[in-house]
PDB file of N, CA, C and O in Angstrom:
ATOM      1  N   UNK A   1     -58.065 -25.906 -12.431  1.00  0.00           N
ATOM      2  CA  UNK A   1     -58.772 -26.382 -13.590  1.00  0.00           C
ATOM      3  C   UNK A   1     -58.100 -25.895 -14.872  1.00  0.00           C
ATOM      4  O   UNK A   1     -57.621 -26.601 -15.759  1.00  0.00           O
ATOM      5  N   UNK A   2     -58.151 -24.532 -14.811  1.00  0.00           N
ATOM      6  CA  UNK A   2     -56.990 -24.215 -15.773  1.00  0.00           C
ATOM      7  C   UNK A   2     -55.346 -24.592 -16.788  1.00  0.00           C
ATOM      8  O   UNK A   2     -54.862 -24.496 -17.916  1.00  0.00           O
ATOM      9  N   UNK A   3     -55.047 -25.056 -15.391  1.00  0.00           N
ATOM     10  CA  UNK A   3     -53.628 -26.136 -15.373  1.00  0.00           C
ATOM     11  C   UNK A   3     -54.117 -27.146 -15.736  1.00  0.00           C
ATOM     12  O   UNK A   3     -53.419 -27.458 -16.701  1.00  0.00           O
ATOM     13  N   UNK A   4     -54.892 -27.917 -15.611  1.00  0.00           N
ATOM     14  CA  UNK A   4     -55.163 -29.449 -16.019  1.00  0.00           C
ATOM     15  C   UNK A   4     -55.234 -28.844 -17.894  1.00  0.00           C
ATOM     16  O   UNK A   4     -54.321 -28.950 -18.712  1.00  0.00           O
ATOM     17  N   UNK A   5     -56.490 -28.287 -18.099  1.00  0.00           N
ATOM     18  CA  UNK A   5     -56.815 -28.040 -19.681  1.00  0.00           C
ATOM     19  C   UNK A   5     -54.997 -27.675 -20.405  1.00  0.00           C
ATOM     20  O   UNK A   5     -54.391 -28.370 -21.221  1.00  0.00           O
ATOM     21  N   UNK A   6     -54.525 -26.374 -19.745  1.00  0.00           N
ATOM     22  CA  UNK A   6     -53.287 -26.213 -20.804  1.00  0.00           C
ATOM     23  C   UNK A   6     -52.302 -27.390 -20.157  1.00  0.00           C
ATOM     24  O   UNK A   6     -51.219 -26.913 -20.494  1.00  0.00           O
ATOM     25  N   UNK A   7     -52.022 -28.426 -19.557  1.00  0.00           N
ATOM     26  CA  UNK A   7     -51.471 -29.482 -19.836  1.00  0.00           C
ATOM     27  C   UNK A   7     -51.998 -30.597 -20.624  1.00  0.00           C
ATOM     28  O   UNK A   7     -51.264 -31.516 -20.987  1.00  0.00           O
ATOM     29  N   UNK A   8     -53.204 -30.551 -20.890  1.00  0.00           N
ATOM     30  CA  UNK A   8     -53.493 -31.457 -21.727  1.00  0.00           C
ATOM     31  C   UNK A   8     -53.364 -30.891 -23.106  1.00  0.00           C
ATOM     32  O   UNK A   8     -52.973 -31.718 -23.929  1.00  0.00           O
ATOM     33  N   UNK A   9     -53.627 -29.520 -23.628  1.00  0.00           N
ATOM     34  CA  UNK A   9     -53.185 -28.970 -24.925  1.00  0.00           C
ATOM     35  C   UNK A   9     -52.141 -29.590 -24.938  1.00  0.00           C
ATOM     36  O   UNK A   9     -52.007 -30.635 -25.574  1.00  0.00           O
ATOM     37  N   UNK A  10     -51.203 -29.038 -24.223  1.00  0.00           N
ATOM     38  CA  UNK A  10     -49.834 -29.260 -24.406  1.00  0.00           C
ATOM     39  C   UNK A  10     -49.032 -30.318 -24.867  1.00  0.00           C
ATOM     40  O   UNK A  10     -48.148 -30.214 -25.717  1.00  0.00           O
ATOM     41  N   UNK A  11     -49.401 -31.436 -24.222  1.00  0.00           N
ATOM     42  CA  UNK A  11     -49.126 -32.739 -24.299  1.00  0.00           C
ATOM     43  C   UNK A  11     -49.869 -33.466 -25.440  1.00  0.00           C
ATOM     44  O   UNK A  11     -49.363 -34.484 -25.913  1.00  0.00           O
ATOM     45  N   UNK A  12     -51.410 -32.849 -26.051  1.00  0.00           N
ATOM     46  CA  UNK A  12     -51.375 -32.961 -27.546  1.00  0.00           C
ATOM     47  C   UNK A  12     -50.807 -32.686 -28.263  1.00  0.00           C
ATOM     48  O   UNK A  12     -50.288 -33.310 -29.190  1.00  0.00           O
ATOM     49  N   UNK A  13     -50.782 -31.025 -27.780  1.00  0.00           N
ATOM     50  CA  UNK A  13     -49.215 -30.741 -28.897  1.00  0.00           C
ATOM     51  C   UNK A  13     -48.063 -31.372 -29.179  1.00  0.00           C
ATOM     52  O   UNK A  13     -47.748 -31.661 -30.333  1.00  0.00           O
ATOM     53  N   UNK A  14     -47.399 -31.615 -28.231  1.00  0.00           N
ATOM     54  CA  UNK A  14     -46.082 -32.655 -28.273  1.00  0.00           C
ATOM     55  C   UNK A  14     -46.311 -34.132 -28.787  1.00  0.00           C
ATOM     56  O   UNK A  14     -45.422 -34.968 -28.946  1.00  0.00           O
ATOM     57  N   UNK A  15     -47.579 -34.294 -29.005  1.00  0.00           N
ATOM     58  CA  UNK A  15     -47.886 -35.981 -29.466  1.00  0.00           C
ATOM     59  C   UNK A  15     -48.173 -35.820 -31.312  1.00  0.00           C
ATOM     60  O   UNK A  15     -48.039 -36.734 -32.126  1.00  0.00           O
ATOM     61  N   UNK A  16     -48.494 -34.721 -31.542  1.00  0.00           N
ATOM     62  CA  UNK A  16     -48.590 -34.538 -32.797  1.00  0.00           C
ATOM     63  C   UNK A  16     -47.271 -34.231 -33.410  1.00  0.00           C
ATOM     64  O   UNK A  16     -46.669 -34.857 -34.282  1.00  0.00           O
ATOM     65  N   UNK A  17     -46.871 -32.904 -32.644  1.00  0.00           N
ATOM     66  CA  UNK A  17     -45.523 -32.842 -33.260  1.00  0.00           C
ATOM     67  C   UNK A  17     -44.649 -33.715 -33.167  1.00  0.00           C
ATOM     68  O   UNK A  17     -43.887 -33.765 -34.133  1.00  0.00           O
ATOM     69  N   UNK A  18     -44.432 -34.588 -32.175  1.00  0.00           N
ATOM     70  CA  UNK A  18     -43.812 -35.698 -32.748  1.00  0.00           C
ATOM     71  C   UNK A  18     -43.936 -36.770 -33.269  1.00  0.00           C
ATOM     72  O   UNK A  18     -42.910 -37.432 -33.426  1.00  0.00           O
ATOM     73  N   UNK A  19     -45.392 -37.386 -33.774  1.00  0.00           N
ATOM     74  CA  UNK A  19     -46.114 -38.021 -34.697  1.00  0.00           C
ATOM     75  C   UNK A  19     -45.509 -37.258 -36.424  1.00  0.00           C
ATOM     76  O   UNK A  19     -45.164 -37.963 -37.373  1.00  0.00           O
ATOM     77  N   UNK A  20     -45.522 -35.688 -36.437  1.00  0.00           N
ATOM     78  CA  UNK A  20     -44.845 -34.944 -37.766  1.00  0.00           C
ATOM     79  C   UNK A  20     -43.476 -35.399 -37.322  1.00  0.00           C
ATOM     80  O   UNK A  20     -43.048 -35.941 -38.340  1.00  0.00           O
ATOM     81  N   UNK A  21     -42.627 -35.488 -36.486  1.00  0.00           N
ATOM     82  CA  UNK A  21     -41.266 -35.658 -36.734  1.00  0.00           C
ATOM     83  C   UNK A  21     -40.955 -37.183 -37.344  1.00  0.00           C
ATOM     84  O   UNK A  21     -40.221 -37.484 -38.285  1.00  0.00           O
ATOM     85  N   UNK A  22     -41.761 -38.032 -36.490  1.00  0.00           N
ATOM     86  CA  UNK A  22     -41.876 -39.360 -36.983  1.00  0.00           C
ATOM     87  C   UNK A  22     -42.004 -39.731 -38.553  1.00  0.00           C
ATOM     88  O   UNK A  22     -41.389 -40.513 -39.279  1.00  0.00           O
ATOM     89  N   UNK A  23     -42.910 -38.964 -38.728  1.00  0.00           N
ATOM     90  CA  UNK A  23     -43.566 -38.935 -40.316  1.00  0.00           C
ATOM     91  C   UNK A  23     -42.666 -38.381 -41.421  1.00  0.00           C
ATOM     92  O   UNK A  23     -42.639 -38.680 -42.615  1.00  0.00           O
ATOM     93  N   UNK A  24     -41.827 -37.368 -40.628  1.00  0.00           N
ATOM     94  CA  UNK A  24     -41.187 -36.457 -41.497  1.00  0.00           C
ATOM     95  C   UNK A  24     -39.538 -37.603 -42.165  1.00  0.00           C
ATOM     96  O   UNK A  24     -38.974 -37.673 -43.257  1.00  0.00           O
ATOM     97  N   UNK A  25     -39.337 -38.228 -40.946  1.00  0.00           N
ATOM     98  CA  UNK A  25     -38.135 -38.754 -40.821  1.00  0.00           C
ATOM     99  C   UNK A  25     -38.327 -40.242 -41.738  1.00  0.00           C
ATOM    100  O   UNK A  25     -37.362 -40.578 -42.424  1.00  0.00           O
ATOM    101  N   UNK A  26     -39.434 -41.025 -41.744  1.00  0.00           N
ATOM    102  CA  UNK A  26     -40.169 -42.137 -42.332  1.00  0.00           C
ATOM    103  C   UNK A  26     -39.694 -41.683 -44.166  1.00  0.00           C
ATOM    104  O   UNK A  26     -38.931 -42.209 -44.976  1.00  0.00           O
ATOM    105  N   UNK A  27     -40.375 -40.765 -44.203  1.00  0.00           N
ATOM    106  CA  UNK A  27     -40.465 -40.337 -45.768  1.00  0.00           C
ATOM    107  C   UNK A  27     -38.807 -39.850 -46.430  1.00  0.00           C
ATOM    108  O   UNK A  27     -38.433 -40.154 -47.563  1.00  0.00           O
ATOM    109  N   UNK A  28     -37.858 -38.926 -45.279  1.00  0.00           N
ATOM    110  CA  UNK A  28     -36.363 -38.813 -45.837  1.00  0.00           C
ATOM    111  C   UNK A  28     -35.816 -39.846 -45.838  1.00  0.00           C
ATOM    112  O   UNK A  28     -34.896 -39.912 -46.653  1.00  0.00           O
ATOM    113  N   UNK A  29     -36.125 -41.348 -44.825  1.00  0.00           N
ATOM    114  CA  UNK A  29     -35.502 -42.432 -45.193  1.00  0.00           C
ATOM    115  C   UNK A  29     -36.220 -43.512 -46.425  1.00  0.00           C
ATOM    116  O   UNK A  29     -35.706 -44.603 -46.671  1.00  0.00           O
ATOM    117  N   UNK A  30     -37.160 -43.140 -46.955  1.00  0.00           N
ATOM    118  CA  UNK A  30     -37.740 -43.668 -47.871  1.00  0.00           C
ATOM    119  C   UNK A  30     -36.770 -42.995 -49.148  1.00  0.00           C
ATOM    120  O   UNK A  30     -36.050 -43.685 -49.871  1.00  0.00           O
ATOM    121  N   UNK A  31     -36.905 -41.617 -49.246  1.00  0.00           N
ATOM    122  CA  UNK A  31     -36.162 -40.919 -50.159  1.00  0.00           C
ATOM    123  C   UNK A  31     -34.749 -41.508 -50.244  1.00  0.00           C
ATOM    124  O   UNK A  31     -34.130 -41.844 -51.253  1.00  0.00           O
ATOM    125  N   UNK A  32     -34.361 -41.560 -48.890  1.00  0.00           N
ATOM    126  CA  UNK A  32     -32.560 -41.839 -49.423  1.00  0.00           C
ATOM    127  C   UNK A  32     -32.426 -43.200 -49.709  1.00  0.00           C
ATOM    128  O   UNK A  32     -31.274 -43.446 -50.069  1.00  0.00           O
ATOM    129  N   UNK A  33     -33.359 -44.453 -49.683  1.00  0.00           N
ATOM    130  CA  UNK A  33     -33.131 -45.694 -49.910  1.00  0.00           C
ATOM    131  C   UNK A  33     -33.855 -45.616 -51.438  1.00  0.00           C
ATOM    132  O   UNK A  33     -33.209 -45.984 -52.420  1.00  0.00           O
ATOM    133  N   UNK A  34     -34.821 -45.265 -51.532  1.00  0.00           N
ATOM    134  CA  UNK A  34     -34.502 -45.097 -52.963  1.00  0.00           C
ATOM    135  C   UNK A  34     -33.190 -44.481 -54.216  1.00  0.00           C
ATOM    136  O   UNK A  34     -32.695 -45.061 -55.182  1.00  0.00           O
ATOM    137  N   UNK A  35     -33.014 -43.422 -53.793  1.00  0.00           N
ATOM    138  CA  UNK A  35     -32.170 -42.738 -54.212  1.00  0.00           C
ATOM    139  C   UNK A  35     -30.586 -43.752 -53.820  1.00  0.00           C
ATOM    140  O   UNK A  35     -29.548 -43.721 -54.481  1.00  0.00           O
ATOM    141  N   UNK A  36     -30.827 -44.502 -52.689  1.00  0.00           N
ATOM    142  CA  UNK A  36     -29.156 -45.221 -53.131  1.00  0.00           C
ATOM    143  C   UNK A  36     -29.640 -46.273 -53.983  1.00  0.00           C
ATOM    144  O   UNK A  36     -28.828 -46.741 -54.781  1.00  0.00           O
ATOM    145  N   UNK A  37     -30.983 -46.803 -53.963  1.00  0.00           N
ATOM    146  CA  UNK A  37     -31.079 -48.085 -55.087  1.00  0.00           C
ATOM    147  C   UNK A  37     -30.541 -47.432 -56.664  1.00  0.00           C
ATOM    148  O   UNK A  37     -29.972 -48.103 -57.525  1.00  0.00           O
ATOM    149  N   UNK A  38     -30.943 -45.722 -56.785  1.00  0.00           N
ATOM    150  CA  UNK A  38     -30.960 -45.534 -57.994  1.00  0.00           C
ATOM    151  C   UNK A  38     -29.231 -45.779 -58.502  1.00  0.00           C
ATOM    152  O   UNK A  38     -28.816 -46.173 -59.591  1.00  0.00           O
ATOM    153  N   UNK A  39     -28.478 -45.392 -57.303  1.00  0.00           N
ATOM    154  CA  UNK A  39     -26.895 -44.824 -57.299  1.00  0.00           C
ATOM    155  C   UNK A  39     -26.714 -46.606 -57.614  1.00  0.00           C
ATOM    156  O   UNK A  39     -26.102 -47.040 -58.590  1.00  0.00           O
ATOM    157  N   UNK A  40     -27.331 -47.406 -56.651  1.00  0.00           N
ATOM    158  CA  UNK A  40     -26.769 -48.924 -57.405  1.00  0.00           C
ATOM    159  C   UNK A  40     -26.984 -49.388 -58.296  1.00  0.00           C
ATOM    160  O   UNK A  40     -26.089 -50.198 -58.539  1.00  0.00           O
ATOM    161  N   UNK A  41     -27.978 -49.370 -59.301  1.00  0.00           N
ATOM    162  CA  UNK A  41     -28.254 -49.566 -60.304  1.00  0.00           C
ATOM    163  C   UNK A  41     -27.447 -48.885 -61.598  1.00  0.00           C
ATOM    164  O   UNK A  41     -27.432 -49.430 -62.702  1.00  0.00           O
ATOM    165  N   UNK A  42     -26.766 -47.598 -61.307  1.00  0.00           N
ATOM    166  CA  UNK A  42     -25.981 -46.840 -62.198  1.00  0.00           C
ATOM    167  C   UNK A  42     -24.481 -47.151 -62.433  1.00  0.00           C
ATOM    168  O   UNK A  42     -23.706 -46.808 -63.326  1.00  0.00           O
ATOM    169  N   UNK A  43     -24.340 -47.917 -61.330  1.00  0.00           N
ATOM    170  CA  UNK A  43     -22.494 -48.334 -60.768  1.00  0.00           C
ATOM    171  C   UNK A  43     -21.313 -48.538 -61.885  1.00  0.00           C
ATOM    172  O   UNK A  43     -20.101 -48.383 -61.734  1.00  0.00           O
ATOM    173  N   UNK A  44     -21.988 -48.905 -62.970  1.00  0.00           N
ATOM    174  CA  UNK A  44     -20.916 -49.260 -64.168  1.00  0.00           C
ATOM    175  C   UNK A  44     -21.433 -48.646 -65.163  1.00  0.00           C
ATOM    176  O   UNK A  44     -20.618 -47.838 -65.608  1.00  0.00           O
ATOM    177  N   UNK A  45     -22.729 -48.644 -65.914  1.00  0.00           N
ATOM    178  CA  UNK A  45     -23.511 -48.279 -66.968  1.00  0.00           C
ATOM    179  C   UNK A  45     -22.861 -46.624 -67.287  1.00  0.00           C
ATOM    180  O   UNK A  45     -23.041 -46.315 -68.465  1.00  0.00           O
ATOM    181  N   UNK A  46     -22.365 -45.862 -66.707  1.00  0.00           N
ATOM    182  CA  UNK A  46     -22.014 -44.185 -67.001  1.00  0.00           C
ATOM    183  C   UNK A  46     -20.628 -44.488 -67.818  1.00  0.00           C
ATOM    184  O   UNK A  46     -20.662 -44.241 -69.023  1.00  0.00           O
ATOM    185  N   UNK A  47     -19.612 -44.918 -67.358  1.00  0.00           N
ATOM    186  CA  UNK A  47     -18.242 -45.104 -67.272  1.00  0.00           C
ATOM    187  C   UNK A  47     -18.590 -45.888 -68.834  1.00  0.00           C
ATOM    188  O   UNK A  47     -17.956 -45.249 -69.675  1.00  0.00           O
ATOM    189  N   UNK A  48     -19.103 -46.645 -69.283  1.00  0.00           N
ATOM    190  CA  UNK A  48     -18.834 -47.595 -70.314  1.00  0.00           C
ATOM    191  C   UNK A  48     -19.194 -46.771 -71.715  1.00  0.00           C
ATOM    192  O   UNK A  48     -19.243 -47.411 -72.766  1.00  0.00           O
ATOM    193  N   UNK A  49     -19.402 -45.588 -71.710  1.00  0.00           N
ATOM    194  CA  UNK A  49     -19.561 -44.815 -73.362  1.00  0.00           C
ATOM    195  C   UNK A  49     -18.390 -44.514 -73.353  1.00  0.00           C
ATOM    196  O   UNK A  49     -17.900 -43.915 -74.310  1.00  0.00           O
TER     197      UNK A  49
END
């Protein structure tokens, strides 16, 4: 009975934490597609003063 309960912790655990890895990884690719829109938008505009 014991074994059943800490495999089921367990396997919550691993469903959350990788629900946070999911989440974590969602938001750095949000960041870097913004951040290259910003780099495309800048492409000539620096260079021309």
């Amino acid at each position: 009975m014991a074994d059943n309960y800490l495999e089921r912790k367990y396997e919550a655990y691993m469903e959350r934490k990788a629900a946070a890895e999911k989440a974590r990884r969602a938001a750095w690719k949000k960041r870097m597609d913004a951040y290259r829109k910003k780099l495309a938008g800048q492409d000539g505009s620096d260079s021309v003063k």
